[in-house]
DOKOLBA-725770 format. One record per atom (N, C-alpha, C): residue in three letters; x, y, z; residue number from 1. Coordinates in Angstrom, 1 decimal, padded with zeros to 4 digits. Example, Ala and Ser with C-alpha at 12.3 -4.5 7.8 and 13.67 -1.06 7.14 Angstrom:
<recs>
{rec Ala,{013.2,-005.7,007.8},1};
{rec Ala,{012.3,-004.5,007.8},1};
{rec Ala,{013.2,-003.3,007.8},1};
{rec Ser,{012.8,-002.2,007.1},2};
{rec Ser,{013.7,-001.1,007.1},2};
{rec Ser,{012.9,000.0,007.9},2};
</recs>
This chain:
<recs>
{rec Unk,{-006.1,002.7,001.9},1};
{rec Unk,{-007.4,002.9,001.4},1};
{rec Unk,{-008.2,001.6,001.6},1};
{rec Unk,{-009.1,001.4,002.2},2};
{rec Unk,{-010.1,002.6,002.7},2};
{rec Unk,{-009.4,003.3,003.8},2};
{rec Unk,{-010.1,004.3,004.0},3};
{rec Unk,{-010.1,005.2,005.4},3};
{rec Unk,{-011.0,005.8,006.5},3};
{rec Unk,{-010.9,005.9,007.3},4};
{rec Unk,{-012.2,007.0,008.3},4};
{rec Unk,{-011.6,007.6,008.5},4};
{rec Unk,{-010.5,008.2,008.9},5};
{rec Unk,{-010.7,010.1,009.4},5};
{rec Unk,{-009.1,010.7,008.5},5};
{rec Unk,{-008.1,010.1,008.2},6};
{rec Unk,{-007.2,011.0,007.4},6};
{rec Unk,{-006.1,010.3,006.7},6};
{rec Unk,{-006.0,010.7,005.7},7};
{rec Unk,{-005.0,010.5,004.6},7};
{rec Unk,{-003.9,011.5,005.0},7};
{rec Unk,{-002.8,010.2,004.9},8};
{rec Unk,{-001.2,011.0,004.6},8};
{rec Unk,{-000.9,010.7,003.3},8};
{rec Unk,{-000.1,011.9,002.6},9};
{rec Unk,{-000.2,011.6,001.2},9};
{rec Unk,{001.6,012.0,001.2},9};
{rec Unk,{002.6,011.6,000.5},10};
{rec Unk,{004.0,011.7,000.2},10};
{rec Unk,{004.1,011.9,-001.0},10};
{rec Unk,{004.6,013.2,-001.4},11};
{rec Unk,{005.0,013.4,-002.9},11};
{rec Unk,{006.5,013.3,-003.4},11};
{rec Unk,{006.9,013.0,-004.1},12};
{rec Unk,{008.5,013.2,-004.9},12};
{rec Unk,{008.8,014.5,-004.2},12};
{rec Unk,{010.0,014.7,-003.6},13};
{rec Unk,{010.1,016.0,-002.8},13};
{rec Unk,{010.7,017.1,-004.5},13};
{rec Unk,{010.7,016.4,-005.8},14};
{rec Unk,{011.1,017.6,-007.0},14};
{rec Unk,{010.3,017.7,-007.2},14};
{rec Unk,{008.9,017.4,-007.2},15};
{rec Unk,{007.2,017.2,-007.8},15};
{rec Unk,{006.6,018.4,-007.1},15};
{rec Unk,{006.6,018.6,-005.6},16};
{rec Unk,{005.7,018.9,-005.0},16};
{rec Unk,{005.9,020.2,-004.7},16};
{rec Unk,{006.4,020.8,-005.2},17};
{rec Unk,{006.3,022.5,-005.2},17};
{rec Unk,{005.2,022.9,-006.1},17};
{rec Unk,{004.9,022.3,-007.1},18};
{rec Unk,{003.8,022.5,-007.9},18};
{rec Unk,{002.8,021.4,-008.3},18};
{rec Unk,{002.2,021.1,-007.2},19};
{rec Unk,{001.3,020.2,-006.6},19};
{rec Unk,{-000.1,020.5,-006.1},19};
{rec Unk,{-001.1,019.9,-006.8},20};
{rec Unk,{-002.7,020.2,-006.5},20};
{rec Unk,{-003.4,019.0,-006.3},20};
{rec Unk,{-003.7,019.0,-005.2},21};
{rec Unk,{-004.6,017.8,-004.8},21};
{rec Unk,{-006.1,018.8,-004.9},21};
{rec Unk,{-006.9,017.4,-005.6},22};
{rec Unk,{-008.4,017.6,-005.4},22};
{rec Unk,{-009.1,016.4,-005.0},22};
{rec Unk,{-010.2,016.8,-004.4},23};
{rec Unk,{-010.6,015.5,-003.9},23};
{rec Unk,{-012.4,015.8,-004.2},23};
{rec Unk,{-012.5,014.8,-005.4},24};
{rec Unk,{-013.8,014.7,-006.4},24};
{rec Unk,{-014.7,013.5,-005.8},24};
{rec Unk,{-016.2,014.3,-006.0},25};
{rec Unk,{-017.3,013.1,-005.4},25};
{rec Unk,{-017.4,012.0,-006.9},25};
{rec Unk,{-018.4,011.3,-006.6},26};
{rec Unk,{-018.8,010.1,-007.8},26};
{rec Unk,{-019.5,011.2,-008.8},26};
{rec Unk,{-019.9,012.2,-008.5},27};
{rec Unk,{-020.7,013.6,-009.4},27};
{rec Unk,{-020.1,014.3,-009.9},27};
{rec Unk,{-018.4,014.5,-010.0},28};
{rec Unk,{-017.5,014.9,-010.6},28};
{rec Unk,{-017.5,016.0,-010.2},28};
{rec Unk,{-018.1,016.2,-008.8},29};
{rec Unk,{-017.4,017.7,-007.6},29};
{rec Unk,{-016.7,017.5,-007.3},29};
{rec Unk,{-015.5,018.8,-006.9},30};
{rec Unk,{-015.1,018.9,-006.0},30};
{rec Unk,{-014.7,019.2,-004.7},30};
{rec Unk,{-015.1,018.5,-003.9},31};
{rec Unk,{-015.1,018.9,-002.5},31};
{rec Unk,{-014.1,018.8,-001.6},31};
{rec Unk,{-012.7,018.9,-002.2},32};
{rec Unk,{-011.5,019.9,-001.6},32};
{rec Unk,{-010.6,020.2,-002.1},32};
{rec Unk,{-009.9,020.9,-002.1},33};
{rec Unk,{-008.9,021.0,-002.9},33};
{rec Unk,{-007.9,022.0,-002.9},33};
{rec Unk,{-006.0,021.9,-002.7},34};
{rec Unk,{-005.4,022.1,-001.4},34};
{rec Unk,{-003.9,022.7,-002.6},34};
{rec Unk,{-003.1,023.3,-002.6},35};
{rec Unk,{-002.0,023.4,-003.0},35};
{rec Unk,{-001.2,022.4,-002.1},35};
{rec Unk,{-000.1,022.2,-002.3},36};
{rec Unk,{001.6,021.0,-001.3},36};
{rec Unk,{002.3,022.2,-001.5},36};
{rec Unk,{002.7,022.6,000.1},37};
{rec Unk,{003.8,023.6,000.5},37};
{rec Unk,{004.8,022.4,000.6},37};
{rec Unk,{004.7,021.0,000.8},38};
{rec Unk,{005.9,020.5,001.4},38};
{rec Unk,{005.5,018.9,000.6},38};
{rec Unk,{006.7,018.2,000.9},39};
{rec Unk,{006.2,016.8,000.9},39};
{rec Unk,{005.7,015.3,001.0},39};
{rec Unk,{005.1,016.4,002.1},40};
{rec Unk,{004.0,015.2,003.0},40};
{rec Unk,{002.8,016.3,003.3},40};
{rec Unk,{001.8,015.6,002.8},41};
{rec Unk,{000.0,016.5,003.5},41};
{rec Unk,{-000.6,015.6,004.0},41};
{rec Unk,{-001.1,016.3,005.1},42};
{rec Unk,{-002.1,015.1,005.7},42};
{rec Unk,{-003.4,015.9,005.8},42};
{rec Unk,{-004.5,015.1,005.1},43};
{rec Unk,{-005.6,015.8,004.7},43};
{rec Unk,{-006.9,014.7,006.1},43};
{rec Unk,{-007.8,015.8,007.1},44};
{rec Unk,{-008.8,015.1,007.5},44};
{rec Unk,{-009.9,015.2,006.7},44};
{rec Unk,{-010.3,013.8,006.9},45};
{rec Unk,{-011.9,013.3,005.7},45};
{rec Unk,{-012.2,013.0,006.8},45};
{rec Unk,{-012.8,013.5,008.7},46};
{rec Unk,{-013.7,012.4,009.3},46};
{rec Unk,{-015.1,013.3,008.8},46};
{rec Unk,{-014.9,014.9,008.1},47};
{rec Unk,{-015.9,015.6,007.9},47};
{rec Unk,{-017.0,015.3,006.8},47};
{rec Unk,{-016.1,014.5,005.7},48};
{rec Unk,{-017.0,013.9,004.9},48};
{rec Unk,{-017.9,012.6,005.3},48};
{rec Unk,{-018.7,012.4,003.7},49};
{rec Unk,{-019.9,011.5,004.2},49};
{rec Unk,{-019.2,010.4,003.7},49};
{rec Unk,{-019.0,009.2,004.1},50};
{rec Unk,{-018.6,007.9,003.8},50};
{rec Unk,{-019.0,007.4,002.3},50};
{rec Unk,{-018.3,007.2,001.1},51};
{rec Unk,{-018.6,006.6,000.2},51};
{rec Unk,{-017.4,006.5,-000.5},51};
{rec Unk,{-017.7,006.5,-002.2},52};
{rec Unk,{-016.1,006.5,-003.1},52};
{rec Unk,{-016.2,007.9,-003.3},52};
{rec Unk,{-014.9,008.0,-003.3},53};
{rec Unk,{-014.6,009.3,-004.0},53};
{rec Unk,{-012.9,009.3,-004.7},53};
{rec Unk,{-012.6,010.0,-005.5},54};
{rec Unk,{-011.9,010.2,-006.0},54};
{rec Unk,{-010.4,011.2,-005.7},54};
{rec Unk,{-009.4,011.1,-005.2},55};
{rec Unk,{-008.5,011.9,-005.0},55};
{rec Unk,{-007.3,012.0,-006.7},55};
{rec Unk,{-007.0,013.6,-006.7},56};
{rec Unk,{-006.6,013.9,-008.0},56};
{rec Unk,{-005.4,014.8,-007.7},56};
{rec Unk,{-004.2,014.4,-007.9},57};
{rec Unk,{-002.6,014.8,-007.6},57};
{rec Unk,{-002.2,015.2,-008.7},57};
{rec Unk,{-001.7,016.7,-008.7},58};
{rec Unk,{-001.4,016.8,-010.3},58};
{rec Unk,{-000.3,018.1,-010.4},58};
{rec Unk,{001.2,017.9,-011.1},59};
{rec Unk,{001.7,019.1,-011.1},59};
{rec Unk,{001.7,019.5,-012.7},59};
{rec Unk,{002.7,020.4,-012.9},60};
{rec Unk,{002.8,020.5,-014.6},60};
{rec Unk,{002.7,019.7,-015.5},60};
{rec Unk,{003.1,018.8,-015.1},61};
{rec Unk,{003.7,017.4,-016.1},61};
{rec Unk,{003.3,016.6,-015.8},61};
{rec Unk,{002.6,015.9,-014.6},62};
{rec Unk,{002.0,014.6,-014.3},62};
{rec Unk,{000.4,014.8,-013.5},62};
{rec Unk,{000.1,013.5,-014.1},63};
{rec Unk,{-001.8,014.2,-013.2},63};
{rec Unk,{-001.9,012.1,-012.5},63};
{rec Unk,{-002.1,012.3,-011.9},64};
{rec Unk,{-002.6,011.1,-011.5},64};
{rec Unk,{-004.0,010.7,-010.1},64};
{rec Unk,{-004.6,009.7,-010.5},65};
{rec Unk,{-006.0,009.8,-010.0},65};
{rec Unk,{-006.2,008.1,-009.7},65};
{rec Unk,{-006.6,008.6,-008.0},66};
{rec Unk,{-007.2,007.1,-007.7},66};
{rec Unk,{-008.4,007.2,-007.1},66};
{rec Unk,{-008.8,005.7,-006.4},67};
{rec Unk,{-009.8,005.5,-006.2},67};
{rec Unk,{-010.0,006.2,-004.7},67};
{rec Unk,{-010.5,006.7,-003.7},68};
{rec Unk,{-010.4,007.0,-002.1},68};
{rec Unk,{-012.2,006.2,-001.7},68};
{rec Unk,{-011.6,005.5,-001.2},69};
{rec Unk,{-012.9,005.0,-000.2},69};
{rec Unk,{-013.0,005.2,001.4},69};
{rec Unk,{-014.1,006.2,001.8},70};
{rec Unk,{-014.2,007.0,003.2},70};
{rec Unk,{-015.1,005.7,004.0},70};
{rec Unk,{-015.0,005.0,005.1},71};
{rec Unk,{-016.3,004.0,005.1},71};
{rec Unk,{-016.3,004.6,007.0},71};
</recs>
């Protein structure tokens, strides 16, 4: 992080069967957001507009949120 065009993301391979990525603007949209069939997602951002935004990983039991800067 930062990035231009894609994020590889690696989840705990016991986590990620019930796994939701969202990917929230500074406006508290969200502008994607993906179930994890597998371990590894690789998501392209060259389609978004460059700024911060927020990526949000989250299964039953754990939610976790960082910062994603697109430049």
């Amino acid at each position: 992080n930062p990035t231009k065009k894609i994020i590889n993301i690696k989840i705990n391979q016991q986590l990620y069967s019930d796994c939701f990525i969202e990917i929230i603007n500074t406006q508290g949209k969200i502008i994607y957001n993906t179930n994890i069939s597998q371990n590894n997602k690789q998501i392209d951002l060259s389609s978004f507009v460059k700024g911060l935004y927020f990526i949000k990983i989250q299964n039953n039991s754990i939610i976790k949120t960082e910062k994603l800067i697109i430049n």
